[in-house]
PyMOL Python script that loads the backbone (N, CA, C, O; Angstrom):
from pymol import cmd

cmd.read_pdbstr("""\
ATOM      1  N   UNK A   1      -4.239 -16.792  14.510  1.00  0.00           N
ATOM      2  CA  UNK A   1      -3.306 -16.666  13.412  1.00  0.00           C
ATOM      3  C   UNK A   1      -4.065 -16.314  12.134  1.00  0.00           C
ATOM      4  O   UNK A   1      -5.131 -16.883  11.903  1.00  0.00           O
ATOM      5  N   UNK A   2      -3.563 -15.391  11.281  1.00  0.00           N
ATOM      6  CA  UNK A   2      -4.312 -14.979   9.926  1.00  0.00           C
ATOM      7  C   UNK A   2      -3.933 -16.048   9.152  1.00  0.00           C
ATOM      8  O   UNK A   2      -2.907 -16.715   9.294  1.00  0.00           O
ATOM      9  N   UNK A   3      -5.088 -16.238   8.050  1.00  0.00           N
ATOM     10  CA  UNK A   3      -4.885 -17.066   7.104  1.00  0.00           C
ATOM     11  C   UNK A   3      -4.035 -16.474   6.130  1.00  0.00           C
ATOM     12  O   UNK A   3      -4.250 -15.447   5.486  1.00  0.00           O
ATOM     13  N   UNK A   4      -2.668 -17.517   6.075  1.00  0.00           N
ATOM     14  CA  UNK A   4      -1.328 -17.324   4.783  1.00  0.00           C
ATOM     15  C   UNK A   4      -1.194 -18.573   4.467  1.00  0.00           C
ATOM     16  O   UNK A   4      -1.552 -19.353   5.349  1.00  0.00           O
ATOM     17  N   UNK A   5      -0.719 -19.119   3.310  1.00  0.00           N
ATOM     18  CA  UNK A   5      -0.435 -20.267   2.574  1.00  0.00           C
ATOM     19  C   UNK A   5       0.793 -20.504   3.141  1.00  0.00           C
ATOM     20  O   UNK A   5       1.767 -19.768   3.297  1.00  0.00           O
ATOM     21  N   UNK A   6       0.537 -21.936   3.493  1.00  0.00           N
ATOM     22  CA  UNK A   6       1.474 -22.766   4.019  1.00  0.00           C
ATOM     23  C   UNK A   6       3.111 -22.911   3.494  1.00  0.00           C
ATOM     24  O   UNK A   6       4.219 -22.930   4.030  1.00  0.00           O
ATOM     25  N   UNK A   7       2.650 -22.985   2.353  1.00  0.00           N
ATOM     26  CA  UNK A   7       4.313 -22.786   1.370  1.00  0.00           C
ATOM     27  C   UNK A   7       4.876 -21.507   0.739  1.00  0.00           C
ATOM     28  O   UNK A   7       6.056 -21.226   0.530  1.00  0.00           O
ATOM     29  N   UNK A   8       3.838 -20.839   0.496  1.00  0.00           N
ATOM     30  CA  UNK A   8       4.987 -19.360  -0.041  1.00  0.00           C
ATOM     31  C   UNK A   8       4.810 -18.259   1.146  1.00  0.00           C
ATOM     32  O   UNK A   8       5.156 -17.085   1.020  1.00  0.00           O
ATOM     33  N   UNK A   9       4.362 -18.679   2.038  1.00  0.00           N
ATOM     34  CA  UNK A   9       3.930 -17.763   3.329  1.00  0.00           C
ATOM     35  C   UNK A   9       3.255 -16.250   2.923  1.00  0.00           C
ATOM     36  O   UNK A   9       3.402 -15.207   3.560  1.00  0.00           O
ATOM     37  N   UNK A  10       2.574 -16.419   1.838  1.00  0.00           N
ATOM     38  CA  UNK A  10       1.605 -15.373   0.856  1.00  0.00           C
ATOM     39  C   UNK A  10       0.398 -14.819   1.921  1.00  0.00           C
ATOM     40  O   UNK A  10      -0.257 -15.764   2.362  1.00  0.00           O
ATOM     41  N   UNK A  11       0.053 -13.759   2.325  1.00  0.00           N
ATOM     42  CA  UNK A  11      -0.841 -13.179   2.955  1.00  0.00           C
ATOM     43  C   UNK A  11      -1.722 -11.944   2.336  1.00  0.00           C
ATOM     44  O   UNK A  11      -1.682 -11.534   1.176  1.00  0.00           O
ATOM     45  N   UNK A  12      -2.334 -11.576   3.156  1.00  0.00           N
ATOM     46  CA  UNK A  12      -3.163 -10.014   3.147  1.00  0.00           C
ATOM     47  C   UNK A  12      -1.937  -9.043   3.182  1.00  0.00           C
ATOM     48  O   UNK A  12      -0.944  -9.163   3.901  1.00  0.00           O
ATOM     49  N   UNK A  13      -2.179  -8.116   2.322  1.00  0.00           N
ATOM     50  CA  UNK A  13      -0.935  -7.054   2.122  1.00  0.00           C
ATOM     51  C   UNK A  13      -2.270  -5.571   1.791  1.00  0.00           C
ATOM     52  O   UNK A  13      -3.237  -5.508   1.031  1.00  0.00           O
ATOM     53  N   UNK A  14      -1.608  -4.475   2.899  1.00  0.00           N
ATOM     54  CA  UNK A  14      -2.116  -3.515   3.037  1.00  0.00           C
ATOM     55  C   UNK A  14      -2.025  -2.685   1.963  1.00  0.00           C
ATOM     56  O   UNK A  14      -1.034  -2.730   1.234  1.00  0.00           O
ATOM     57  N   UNK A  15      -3.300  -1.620   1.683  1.00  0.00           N
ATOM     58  CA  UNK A  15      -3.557  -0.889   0.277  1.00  0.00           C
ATOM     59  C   UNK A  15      -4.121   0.570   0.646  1.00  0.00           C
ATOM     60  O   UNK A  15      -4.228   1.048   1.775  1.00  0.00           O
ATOM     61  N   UNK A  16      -4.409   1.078  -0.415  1.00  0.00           N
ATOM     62  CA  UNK A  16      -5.453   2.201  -0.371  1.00  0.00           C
ATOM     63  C   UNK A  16      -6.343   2.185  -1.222  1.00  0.00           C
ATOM     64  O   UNK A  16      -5.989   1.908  -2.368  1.00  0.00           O
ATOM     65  N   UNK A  17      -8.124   2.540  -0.903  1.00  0.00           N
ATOM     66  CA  UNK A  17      -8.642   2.680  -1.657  1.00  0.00           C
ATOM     67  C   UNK A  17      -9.227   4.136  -2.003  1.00  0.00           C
ATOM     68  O   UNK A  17      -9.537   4.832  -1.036  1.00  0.00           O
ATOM     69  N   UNK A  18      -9.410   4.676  -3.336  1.00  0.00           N
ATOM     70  CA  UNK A  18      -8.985   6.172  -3.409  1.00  0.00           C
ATOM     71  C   UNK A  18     -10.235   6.292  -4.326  1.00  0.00           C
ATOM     72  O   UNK A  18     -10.397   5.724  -5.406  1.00  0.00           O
ATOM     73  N   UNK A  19     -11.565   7.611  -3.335  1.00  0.00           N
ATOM     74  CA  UNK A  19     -12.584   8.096  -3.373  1.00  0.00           C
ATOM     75  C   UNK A  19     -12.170   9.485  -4.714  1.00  0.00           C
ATOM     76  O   UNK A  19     -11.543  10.487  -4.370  1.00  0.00           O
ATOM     77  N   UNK A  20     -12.569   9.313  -5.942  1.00  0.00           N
ATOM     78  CA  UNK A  20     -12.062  10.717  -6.957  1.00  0.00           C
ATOM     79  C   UNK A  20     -13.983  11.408  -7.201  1.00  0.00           C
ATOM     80  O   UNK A  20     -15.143  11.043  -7.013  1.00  0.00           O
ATOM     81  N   UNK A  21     -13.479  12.159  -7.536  1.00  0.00           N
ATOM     82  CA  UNK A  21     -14.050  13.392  -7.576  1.00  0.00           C
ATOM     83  C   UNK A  21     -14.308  14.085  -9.104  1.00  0.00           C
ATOM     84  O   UNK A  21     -13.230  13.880  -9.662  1.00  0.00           O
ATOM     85  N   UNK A  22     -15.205  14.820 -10.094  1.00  0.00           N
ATOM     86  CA  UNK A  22     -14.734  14.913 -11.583  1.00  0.00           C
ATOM     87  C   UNK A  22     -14.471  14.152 -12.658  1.00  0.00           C
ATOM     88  O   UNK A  22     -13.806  13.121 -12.558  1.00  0.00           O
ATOM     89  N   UNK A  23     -14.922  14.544 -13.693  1.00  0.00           N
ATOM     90  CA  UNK A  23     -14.597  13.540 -15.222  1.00  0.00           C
ATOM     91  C   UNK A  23     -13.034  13.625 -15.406  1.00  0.00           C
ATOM     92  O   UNK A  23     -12.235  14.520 -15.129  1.00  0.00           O
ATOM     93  N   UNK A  24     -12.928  12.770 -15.794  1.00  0.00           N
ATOM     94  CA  UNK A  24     -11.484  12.211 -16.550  1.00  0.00           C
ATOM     95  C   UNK A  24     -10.862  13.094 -17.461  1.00  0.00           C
ATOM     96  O   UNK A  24     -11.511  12.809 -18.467  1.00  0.00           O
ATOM     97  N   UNK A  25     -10.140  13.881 -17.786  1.00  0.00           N
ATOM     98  CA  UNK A  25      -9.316  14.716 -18.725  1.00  0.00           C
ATOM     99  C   UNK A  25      -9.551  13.572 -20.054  1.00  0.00           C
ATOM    100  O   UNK A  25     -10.651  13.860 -20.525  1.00  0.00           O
ATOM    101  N   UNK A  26      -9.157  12.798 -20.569  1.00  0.00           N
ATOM    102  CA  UNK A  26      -9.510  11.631 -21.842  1.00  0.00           C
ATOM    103  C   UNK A  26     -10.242  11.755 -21.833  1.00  0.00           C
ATOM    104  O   UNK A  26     -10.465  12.321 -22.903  1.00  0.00           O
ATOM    105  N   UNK A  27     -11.769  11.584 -20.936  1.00  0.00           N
ATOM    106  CA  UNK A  27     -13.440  11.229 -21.317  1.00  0.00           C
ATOM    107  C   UNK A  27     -14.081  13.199 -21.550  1.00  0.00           C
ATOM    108  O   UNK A  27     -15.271  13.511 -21.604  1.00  0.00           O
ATOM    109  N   UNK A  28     -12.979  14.125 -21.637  1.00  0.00           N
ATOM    110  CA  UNK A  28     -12.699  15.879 -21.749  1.00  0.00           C
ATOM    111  C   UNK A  28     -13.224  16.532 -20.488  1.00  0.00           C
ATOM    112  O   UNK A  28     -13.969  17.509 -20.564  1.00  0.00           O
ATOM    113  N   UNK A  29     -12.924  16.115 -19.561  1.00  0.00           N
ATOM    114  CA  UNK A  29     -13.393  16.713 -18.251  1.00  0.00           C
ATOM    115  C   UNK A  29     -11.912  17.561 -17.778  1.00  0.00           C
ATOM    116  O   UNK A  29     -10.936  17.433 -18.518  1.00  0.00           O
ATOM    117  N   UNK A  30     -11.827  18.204 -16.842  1.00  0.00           N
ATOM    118  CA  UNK A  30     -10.617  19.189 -16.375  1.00  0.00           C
ATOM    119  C   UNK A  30     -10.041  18.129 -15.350  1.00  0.00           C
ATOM    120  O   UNK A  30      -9.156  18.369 -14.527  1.00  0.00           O
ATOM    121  N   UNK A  31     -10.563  17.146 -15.497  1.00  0.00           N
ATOM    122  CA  UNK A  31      -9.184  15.777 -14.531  1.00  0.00           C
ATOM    123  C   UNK A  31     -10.028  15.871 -13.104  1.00  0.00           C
ATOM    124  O   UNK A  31     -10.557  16.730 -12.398  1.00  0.00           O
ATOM    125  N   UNK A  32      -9.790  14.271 -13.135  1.00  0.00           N
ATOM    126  CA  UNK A  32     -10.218  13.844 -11.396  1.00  0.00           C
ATOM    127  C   UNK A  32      -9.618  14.190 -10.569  1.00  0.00           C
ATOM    128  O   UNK A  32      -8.543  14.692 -10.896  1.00  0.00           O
ATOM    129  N   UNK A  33      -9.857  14.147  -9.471  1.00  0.00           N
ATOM    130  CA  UNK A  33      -9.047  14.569  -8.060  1.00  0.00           C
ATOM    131  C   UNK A  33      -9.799  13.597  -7.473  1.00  0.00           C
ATOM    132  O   UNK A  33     -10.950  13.206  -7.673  1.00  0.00           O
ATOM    133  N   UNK A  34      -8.466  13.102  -6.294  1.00  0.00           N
ATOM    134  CA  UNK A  34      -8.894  12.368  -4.973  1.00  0.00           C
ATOM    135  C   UNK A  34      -9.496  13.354  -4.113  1.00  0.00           C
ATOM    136  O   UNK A  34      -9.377  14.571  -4.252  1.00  0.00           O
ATOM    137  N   UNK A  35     -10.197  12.716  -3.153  1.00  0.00           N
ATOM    138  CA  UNK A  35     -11.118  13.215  -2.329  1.00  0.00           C
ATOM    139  C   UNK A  35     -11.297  12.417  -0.699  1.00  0.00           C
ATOM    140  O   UNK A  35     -11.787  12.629   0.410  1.00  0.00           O
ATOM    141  N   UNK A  36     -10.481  11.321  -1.509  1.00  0.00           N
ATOM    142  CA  UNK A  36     -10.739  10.393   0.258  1.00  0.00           C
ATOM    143  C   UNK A  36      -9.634   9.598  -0.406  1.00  0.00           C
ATOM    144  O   UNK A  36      -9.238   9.498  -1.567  1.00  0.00           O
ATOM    145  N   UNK A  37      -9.121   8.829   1.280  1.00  0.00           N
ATOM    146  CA  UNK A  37      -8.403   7.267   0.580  1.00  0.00           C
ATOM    147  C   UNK A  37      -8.643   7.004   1.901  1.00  0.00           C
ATOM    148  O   UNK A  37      -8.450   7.734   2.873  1.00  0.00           O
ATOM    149  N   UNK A  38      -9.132   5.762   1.841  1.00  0.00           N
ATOM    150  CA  UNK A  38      -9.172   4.889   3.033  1.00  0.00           C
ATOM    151  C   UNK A  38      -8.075   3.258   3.075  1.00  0.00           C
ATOM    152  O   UNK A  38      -7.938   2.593   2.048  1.00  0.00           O
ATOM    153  N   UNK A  39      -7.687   3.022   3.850  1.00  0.00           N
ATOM    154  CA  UNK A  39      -7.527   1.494   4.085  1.00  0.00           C
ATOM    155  C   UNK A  39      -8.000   0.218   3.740  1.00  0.00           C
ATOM    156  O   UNK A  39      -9.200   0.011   3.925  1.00  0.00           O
ATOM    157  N   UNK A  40      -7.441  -0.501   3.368  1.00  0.00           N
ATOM    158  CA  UNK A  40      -8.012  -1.772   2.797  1.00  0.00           C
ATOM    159  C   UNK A  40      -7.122  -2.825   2.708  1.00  0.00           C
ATOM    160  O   UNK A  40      -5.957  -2.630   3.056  1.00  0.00           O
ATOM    161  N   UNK A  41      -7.537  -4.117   2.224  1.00  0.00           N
ATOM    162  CA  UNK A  41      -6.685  -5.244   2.620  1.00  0.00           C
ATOM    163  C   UNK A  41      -6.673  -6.187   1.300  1.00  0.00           C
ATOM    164  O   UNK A  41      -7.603  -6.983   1.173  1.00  0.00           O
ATOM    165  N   UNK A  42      -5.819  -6.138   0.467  1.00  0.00           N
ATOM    166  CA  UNK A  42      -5.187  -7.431  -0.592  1.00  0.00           C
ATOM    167  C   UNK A  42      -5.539  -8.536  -0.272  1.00  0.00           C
ATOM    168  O   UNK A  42      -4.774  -8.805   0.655  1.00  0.00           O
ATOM    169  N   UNK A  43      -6.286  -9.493  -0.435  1.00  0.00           N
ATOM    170  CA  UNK A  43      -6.086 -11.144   0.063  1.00  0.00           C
ATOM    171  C   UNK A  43      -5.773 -11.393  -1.275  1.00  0.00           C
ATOM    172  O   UNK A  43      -5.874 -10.847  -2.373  1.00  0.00           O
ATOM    173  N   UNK A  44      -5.251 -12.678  -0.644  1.00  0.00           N
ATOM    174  CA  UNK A  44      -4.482 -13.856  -1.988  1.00  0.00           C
ATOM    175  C   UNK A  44      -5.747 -15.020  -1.890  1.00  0.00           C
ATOM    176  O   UNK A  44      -6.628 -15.183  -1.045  1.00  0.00           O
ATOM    177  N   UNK A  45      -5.454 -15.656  -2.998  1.00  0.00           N
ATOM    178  CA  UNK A  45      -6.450 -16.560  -3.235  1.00  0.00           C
ATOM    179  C   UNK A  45      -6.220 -18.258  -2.493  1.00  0.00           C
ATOM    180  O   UNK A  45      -5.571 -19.267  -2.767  1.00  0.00           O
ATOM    181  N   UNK A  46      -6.894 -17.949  -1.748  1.00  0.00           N
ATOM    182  CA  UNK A  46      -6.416 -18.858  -0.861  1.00  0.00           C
ATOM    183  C   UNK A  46      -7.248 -20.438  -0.646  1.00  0.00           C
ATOM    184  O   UNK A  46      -8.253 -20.283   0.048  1.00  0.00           O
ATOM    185  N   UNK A  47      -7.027 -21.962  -1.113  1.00  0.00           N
ATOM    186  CA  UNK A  47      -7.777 -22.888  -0.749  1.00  0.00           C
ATOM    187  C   UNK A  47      -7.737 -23.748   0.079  1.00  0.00           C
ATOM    188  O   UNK A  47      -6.616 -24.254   0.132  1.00  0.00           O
ATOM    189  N   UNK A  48      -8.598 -24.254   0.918  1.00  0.00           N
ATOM    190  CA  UNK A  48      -8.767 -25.169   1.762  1.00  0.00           C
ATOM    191  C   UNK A  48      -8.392 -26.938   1.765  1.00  0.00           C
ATOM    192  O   UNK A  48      -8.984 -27.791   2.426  1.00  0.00           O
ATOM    193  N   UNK A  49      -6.975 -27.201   0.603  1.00  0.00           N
ATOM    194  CA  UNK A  49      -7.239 -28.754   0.214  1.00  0.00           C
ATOM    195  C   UNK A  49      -6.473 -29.108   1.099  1.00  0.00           C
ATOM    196  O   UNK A  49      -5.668 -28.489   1.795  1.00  0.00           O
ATOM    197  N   UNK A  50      -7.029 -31.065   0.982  1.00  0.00           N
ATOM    198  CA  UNK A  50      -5.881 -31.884   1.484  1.00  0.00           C
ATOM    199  C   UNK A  50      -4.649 -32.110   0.740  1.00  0.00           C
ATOM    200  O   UNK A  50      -4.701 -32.582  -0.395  1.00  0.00           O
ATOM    201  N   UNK A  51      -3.424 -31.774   1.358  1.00  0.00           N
ATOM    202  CA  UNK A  51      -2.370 -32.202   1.326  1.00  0.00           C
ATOM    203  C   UNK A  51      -1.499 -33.054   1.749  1.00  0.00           C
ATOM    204  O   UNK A  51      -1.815 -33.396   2.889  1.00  0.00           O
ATOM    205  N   UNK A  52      -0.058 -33.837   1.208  1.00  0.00           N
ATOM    206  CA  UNK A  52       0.506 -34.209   2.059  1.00  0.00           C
ATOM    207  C   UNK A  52       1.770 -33.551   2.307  1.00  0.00           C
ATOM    208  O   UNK A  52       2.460 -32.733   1.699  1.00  0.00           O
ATOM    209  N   UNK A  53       1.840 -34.130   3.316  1.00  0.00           N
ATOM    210  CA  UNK A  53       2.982 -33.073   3.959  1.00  0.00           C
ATOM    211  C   UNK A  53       3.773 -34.178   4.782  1.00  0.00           C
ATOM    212  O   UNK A  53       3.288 -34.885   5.665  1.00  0.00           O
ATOM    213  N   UNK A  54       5.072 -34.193   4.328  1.00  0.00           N
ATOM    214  CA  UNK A  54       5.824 -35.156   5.110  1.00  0.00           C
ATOM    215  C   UNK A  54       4.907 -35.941   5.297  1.00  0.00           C
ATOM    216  O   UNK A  54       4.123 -35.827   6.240  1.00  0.00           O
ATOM    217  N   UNK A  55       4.841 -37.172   4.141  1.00  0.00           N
ATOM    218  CA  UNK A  55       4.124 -38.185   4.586  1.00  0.00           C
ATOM    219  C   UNK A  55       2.935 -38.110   5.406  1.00  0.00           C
ATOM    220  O   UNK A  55       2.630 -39.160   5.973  1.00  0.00           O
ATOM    221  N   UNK A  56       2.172 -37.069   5.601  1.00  0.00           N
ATOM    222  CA  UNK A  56       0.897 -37.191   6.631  1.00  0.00           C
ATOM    223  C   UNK A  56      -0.025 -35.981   6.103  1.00  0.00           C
ATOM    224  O   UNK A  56       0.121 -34.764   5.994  1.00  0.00           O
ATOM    225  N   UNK A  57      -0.976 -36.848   5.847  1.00  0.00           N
ATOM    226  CA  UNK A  57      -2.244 -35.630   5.196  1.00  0.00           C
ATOM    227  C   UNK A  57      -2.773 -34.629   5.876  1.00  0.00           C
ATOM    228  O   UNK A  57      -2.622 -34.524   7.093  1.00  0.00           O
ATOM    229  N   UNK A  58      -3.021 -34.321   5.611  1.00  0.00           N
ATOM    230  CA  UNK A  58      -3.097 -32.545   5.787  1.00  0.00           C
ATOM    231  C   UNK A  58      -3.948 -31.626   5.339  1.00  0.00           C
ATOM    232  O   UNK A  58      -3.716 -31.347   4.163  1.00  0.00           O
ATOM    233  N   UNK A  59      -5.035 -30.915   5.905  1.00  0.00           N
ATOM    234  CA  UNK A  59      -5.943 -29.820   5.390  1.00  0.00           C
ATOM    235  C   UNK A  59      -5.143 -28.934   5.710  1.00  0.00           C
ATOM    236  O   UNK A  59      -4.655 -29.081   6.831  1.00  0.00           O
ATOM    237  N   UNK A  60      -4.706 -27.746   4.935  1.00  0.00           N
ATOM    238  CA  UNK A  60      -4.125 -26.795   4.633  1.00  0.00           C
ATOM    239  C   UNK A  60      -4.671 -25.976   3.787  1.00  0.00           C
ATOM    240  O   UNK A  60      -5.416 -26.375   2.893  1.00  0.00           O
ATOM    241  N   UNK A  61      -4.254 -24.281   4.031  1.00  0.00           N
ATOM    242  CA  UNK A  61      -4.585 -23.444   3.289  1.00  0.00           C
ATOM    243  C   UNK A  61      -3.588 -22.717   2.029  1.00  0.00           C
ATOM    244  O   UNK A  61      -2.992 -21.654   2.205  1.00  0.00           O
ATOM    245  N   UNK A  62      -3.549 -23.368   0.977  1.00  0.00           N
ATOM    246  CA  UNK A  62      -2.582 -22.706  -0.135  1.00  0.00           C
ATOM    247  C   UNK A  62      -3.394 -21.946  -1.029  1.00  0.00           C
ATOM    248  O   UNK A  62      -4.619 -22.037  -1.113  1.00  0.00           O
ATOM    249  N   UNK A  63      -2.490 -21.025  -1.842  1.00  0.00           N
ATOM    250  CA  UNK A  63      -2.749 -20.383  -2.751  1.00  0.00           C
ATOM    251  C   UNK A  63      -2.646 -20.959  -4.040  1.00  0.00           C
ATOM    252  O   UNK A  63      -1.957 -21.911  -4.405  1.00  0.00           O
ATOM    253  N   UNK A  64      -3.763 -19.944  -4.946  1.00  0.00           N
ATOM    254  CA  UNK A  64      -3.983 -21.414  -6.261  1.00  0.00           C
ATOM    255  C   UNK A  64      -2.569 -20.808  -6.700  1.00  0.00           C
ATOM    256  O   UNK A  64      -2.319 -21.830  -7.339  1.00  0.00           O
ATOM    257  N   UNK A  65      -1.609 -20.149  -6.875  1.00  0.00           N
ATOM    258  CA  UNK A  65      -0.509 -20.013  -7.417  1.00  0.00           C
ATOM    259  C   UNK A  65       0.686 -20.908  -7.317  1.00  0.00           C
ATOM    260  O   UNK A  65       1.640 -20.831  -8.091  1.00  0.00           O
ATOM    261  N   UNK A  66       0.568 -21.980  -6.073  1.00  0.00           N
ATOM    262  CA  UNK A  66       1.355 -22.756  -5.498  1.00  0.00           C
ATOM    263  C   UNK A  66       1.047 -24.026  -6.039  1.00  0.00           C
ATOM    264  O   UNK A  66       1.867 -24.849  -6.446  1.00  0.00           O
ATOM    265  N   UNK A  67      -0.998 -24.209  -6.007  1.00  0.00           N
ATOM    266  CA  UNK A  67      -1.378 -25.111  -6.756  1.00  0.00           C
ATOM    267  C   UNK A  67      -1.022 -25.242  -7.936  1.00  0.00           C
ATOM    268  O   UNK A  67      -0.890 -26.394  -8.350  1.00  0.00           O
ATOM    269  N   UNK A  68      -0.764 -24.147  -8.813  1.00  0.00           N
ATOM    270  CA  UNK A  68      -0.902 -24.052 -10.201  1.00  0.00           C
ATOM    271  C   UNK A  68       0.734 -24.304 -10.613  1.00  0.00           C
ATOM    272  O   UNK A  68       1.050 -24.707 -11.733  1.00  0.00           O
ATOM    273  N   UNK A  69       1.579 -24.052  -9.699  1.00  0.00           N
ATOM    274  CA  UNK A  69       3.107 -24.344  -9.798  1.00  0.00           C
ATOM    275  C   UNK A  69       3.810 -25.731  -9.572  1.00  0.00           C
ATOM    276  O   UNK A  69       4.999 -25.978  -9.778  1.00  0.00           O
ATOM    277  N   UNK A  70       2.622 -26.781  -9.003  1.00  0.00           N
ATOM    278  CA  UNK A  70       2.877 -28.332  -8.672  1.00  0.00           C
ATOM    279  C   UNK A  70       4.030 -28.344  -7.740  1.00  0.00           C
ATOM    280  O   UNK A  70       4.964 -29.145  -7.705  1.00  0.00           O
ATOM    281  N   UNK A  71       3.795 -27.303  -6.982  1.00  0.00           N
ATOM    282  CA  UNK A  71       4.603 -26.813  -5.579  1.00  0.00           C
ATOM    283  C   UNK A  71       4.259 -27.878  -4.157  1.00  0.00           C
ATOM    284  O   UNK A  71       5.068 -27.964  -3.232  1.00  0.00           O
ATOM    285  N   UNK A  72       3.087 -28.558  -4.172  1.00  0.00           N
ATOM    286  CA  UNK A  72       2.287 -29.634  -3.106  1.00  0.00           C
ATOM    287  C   UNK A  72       2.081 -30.172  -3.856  1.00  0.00           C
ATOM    288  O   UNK A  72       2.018 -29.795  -5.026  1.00  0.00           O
ATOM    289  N   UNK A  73       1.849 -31.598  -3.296  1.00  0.00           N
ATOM    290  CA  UNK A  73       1.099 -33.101  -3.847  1.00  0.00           C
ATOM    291  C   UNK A  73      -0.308 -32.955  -3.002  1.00  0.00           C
ATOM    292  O   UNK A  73      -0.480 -32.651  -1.822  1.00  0.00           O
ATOM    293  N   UNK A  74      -1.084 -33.224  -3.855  1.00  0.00           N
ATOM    294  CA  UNK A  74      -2.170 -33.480  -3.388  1.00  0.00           C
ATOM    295  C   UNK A  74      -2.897 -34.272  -2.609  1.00  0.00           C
ATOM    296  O   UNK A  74      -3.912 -33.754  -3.075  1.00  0.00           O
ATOM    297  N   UNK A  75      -3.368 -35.128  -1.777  1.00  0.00           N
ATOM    298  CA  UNK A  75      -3.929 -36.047  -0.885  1.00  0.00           C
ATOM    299  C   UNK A  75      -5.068 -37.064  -1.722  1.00  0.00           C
ATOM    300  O   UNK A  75      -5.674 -37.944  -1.111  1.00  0.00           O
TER     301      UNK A  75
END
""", "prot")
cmd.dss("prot")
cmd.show_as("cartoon", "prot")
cmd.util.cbc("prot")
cmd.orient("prot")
């Protein structure tokens, strides 16, 4: 199973990463161009604490966004 946070079910979300080519039209160049894009993967910030959960503690993986929302009690 991939690591997603237990409560907002937050995961890796697919991207592109994009290889350019040429100076920047602003920095007075005639403008970048792509040249490649490859695949790549978003992770969320994800921590390892104890929680409780229904009354019974719990190592779990949440995101500090869940932490930071007082979304879990802590252990």
């Amino acid at each position: 199973m991939a690591k997603s946070c237990i409560i907002c079910n937050k995961g890796a979300i697919p991207g592109n990463k994009y290889k350019r080519r040429g100076m920047e039209k602003k920095k007075g160049g005639a403008g970048s161009k792509i040249t490649g894009k490859t695949l790549r993967r978003f992770l969320p910030n994800l921590q390892r604490i104890k929680i409780n959960l229904d009354g019974t503690v719990k190592r779990a993986y949440v995101c500090t966004s869940c932490i930071q929302a007082g979304k879990i009690k802590k252990a």
